[in-house]
C-alpha positions in Angstrom: 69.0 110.8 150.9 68.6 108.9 147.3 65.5 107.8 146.1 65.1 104.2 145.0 62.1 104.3 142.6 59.2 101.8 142.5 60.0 99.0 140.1 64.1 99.6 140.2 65.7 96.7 140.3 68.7 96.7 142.1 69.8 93.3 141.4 69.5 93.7 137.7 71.7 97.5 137.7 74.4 95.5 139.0 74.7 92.8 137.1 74.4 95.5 134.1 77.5 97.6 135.5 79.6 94.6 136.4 79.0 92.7 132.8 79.9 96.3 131.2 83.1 96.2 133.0 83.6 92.8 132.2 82.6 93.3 128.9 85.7 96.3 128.2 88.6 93.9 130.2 87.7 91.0 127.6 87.6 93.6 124.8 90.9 94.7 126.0 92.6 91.8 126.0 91.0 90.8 123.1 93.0 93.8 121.2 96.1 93.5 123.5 96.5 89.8 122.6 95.8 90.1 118.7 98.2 92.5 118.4 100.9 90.3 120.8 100.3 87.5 118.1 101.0 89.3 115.0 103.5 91.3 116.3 105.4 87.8 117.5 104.7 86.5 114.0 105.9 89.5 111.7 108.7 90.6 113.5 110.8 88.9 111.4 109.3 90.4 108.0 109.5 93.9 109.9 113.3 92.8 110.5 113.6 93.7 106.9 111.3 96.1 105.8 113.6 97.9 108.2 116.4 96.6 106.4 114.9 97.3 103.1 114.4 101.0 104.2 118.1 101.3 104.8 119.1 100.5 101.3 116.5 102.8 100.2 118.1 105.3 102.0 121.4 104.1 101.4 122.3 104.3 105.1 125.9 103.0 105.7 126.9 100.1 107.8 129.0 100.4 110.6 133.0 101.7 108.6 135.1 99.5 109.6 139.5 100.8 110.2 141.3 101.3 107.0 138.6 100.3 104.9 136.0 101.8 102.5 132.4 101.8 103.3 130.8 103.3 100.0 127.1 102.8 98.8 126.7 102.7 95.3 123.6 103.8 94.0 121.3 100.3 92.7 117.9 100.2 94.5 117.1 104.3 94.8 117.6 105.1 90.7 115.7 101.8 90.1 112.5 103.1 92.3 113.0 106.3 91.3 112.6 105.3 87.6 109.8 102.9 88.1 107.8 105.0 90.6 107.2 108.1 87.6 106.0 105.0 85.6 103.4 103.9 87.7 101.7 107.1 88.5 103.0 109.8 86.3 99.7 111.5 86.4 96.6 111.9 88.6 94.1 109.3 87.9 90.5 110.0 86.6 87.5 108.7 87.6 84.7 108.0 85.3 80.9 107.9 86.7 77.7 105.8 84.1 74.4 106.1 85.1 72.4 103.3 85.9 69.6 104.6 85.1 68.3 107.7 82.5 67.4 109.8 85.6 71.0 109.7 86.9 72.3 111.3 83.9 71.8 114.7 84.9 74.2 114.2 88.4 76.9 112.7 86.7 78.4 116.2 85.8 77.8 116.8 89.6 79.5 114.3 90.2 82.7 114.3 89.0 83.4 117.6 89.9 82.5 116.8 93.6 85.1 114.0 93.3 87.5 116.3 92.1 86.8 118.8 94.2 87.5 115.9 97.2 90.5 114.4 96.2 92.0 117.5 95.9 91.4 118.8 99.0 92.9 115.2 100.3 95.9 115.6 98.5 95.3 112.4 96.7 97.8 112.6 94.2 100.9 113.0 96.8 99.6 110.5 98.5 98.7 108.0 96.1 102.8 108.4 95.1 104.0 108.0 98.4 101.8 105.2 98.6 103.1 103.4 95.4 106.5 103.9 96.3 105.8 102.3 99.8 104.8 99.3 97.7 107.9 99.7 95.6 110.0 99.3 98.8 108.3 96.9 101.0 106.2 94.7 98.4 103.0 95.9 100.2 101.5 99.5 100.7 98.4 100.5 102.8 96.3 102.8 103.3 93.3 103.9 105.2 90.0 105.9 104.0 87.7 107.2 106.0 85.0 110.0 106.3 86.7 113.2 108.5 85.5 115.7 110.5 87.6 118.6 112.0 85.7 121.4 112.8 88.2 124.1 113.4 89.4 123.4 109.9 86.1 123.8 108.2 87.3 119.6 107.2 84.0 117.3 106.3 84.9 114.9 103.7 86.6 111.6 103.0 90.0 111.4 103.7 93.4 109.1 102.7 95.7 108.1 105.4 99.2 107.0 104.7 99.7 103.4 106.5 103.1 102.7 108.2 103.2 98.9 107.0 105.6 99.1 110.6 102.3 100.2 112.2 100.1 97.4 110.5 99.2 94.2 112.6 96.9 91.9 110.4 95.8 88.7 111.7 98.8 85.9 111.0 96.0 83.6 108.8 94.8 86.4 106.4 95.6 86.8 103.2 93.0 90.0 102.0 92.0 93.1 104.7 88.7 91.4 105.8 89.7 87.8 105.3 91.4 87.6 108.8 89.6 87.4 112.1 91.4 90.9 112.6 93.6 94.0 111.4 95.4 96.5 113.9 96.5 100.2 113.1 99.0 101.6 115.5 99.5 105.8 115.9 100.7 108.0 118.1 98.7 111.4 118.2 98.4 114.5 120.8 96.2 114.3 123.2 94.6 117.3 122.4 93.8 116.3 118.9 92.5 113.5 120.0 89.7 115.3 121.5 88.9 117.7 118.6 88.1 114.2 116.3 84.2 114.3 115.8 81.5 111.7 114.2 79.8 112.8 111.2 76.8 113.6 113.8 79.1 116.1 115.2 79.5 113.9 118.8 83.5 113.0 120.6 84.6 110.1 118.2 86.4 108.7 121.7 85.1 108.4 125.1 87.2 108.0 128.5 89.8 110.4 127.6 90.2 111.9 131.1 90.8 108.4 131.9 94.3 108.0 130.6 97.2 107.2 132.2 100.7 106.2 131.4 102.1 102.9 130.8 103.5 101.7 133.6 107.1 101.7 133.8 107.6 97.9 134.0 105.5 97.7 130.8 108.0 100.3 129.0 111.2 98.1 129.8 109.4 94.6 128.5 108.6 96.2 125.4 111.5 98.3 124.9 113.2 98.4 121.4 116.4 99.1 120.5 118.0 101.3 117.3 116.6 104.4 115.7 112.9 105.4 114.4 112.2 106.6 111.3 111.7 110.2 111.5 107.9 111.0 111.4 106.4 107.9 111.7 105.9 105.2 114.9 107.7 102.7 113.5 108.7 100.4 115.6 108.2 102.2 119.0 106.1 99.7 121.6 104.7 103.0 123.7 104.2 106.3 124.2 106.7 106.6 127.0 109.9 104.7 125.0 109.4 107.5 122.1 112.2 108.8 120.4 113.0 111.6 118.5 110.5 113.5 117.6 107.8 112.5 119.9 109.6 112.8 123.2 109.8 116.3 123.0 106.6 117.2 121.8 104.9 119.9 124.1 101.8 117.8 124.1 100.8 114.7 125.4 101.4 111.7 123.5 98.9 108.8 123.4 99.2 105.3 121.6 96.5 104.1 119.8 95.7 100.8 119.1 93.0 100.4 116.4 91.6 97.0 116.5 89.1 96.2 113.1 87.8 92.6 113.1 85.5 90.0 114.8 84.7 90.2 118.7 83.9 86.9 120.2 82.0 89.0 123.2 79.7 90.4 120.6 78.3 86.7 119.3 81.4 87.4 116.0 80.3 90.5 115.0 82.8 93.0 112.8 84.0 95.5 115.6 86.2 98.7 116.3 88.0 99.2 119.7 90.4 101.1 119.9 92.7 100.8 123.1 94.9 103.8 124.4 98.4 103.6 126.3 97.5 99.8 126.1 95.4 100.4 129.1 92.1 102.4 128.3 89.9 101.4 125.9 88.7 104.9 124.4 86.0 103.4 121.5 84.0 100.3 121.4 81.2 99.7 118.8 80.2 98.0 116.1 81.6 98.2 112.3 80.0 101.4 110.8 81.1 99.8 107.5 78.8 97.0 106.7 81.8 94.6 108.0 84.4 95.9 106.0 87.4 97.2 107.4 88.6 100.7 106.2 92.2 100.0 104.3 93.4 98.9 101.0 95.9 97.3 100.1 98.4 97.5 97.0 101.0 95.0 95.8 103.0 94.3 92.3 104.0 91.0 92.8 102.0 89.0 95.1 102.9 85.9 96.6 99.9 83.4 96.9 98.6 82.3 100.2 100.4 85.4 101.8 99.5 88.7 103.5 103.0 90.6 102.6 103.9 90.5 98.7 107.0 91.3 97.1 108.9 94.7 96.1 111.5 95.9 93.9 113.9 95.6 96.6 113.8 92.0 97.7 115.0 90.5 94.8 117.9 92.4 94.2 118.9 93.3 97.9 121.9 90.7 97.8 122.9 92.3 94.5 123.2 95.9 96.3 125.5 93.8 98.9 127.5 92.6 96.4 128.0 95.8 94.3 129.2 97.6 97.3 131.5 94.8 98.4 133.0 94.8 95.1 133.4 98.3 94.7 134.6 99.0 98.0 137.4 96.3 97.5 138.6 97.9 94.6 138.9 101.6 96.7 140.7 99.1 98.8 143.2 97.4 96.6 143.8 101.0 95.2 144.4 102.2 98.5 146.8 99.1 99.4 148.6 100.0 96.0 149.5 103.7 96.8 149.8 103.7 100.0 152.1 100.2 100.7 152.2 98.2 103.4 156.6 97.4 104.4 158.0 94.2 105.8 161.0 95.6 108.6 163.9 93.3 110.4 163.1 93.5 113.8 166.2 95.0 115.5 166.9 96.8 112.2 166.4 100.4 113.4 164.0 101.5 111.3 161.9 104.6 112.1 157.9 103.8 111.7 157.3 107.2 111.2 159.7 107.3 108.2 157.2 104.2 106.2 154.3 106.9 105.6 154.3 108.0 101.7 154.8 111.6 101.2 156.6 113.3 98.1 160.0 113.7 98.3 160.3 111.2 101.4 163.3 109.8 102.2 163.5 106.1 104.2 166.8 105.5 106.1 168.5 101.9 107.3 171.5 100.9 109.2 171.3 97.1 108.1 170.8 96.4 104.0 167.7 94.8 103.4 166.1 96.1 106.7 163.0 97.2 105.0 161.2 95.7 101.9 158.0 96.6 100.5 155.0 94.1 100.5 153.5 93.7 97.0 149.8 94.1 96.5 149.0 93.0 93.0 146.3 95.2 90.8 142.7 93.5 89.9 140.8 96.7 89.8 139.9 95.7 86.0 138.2 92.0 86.9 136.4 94.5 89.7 135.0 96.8 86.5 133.8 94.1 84.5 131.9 92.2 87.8 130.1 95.8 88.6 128.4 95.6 84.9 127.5 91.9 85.2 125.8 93.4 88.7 124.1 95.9 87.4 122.8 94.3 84.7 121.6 91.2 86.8 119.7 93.7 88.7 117.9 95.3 85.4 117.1 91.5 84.4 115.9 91.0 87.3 113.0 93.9 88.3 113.0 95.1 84.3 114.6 98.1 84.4 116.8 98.4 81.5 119.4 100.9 80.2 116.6 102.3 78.0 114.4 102.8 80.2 116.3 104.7 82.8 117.9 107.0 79.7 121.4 105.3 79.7 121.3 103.8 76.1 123.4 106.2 74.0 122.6 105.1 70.4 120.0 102.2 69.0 123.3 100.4 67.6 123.6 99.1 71.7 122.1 95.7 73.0 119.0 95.8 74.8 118.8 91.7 76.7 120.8 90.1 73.9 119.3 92.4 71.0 121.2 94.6 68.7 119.1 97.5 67.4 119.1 99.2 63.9 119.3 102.7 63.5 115.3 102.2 62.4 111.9 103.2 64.1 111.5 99.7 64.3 114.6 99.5 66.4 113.7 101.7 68.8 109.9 100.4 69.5 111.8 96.8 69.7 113.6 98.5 72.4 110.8 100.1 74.2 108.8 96.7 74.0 111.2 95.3 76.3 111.6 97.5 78.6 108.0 98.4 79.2 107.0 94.7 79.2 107.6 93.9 83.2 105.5 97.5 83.8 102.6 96.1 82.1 102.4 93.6 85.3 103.4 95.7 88.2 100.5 98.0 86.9 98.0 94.9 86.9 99.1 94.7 90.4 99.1 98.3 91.4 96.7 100.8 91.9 93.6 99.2 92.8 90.7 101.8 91.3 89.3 100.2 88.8 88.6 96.5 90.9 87.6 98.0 94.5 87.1 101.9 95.9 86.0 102.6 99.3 84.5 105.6 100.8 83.7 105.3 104.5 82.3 107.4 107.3 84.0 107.5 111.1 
């Protein structure tokens, strides 16, 4: 029989364990709500980052009978030649002392930096990261402290942000100027529960709690097309994954990281973080003085906005155009060769006989039966609008012949300018070209104005 101590109030334990469980259904709909509101409200600009993706990729529309369905390289050579620009070597960091005593551990220092962005893999990432910025107008990342103890792992770490996976409050413009910011991931179960705190405690609690979405929940949310392979994308739960999460061996959980202000904790900066959409697996306060553990890059923003914009954006239509134009000339070449014929009905004329092949022979009973329908040739007026293209898209993101090592002598125009076979000529031309880089690297890599270094 239990033992009710003197001086237990029973009264006061319940209202304690019924306020905690009302406490984690407001916090869960708290999360489960902020993320239905910016979801509803960037689905559009996710609409095309997808899109901008696929002309990254260069991934072919749907090829339509009889007629070409090329894509001509635009957008990848013009990241690809920016990207080596921007972060064509690792950055250093430089430490002053504030004061004469901290002389002596600036040496220290450093190396301890190096020695952690190394093991990070900062420089692959910090490319990766750029060129996410590059595609989409805005990159993320998160950095935090990690521990992972059967890899011998306790230092900071960088984590490569899906901007799919990124859910900021509608109103913000900056990471901690919304009321909130949402991560999404999808990670094993069981590595889940090898994540410590720095004290060496289970980062997450309840994990024998999960359970699945419920099936009703999987077709509301369902989403139609492809992933991207390796990252979440735009998958809306663990049970509608696609290649190559639904054949994982493990268990698959979806997290949803929630980073912002909790109305059931009088507004103070709070994590939660809500598994399957159903468990909530972390609540507590913001280990980071308030501030919420991503950066964000851009090289063009747009004012009073969250998203900024990318190489791709500007000339996107221009890709559109270039293969349009080029795969109407495959087409009028194709119509040329390989002629379409006008036959009298009645006239007796075998189908089979039409089809060009050398040495072919066409037969008739009645004269004039068969006549050949004309396509007239305007594959050169095709040539000349590919160049103006092109060079509409170097005007436009600054990414000129010169720089991407297509100008074969200095006697060529660069924007209107004829060069002299002089030094002069050619540090004209460099100038030019470099001038737009000067202001995507204002915008870019943000170590000099704001580094972060949190702990889980």
């Amino acid at each position: 029989m239990p033992i009710i101590h003197k001086g237990f109030d029973i009264k006061a334990q319940a209202e304690k364990i019924v306020k905690k469980k009302h406490t984690e259904e407001d916090e869960l709909k708290l999360v489960l709500d902020s993320f239905a509101y910016s979801q509803s409200y960037f689905s559009n600009k996710h609409t095309q980052f997808k899109e901008y993706n696929d002309l990254y990729r260069q991934v072919p529309s749907a090829p339509k009978k009889f007629r070409a369905n090329l894509i001509i390289p635009l957008i990848y050579p013009i990241i690809s030649t920016i990207l080596p620009r921007m972060v064509s070597n690792l950055p250093k960091f430089r430490y002053e002392p504030r004061e004469e005593s901290d002389s002596k551990a600036i040496d220290q220092m450093s190396k301890l930096v190096d020695y952690q962005l190394d093991r990070m893999n900062f420089f692959k990432k910090l490319k990766m990261w750029v060129k996410d910025t590059l595609i989409f107008g805005t990159g993320l990342v998160k950095i935090y402290w990690k521990r992972y103890d059967e890899e011998e792992y306790n230092d900071p770490d960088l984590e490569l942000v899906d901007i799919l996976d990124f859910f900021p409050d509608p109103k913000s413009v900056d990471i901690d100027s919304g009321d909130f910011s949402i991560h999404r991931t999808i990670i094993g179960l069981a590595g889940l529960k090898k994540l410590k705190k720095p004290d060496g405690n289970d980062l997450y609690k309840n994990l024998n709690q999960l359970v699945d979405t419920p099936s009703n929940e999987v077709q509301s949310r369902s989403v139609g097309g492809t992933i991207k392979s390796g990252t979440v994308g735009d998958i809306d739960n663990q049970q509608n994954l696609g290649t190559p999460f639904r054949g994982s061996p493990s268990k698959q959980v979806e997290l949803l990281e929630f980073w912002g202000i909790n109305p059931n904790e009088d507004d103070k900066e709070w994590v939660v973080t809500v598994a399957n959409r159903n468990t909530i697996i972390r609540s507590e306060e913001n280990p980071f003085k308030g501030r919420r553990p991503f950066i964000k890059m851009h090289i063009d923003p747009v004012n009073h906005e969250f998203m900024g914009i990318g190489a791709i954006e500007p000339i996107k239509h221009l890709q559109y155009e270039l293969n349009d134009t080029r795969n109407q000339r495959i087409d009028n070449i194709n119509l040329i060769l390989n002629k379409m014929f006008i036959i009298l009905r009645g006239g007796n004329v075998d189908k089979q006989d039409l089809i060009s092949r050398p040495g072919g022979i066409m037969e008739e009973d009645v004269p004039g039966a068969i006549r050949i329908l004309d396509t007239p040739d305007v594959t050169s007026s095709a040539y000349q609008e590919e160049a103006i293209i092109k060079q509409d898209a170097q005007n436009t993101v600054g990414v000129t012949d010169i720089i991407q090592g297509q100008l074969r002598s200095a006697s060529e125009t660069v924007q209107g300018t004829q060069l002299n076979q002089t030094a002069r000529g050619a540090q004209i031309a460099v100038e030019q070209a470099g001038s737009r880089f000067k202001y995507y690297l204002q915008n870019g890599p943000p170590f000099c104005c704001r580094t972060r270094c949190f702990q889980l």
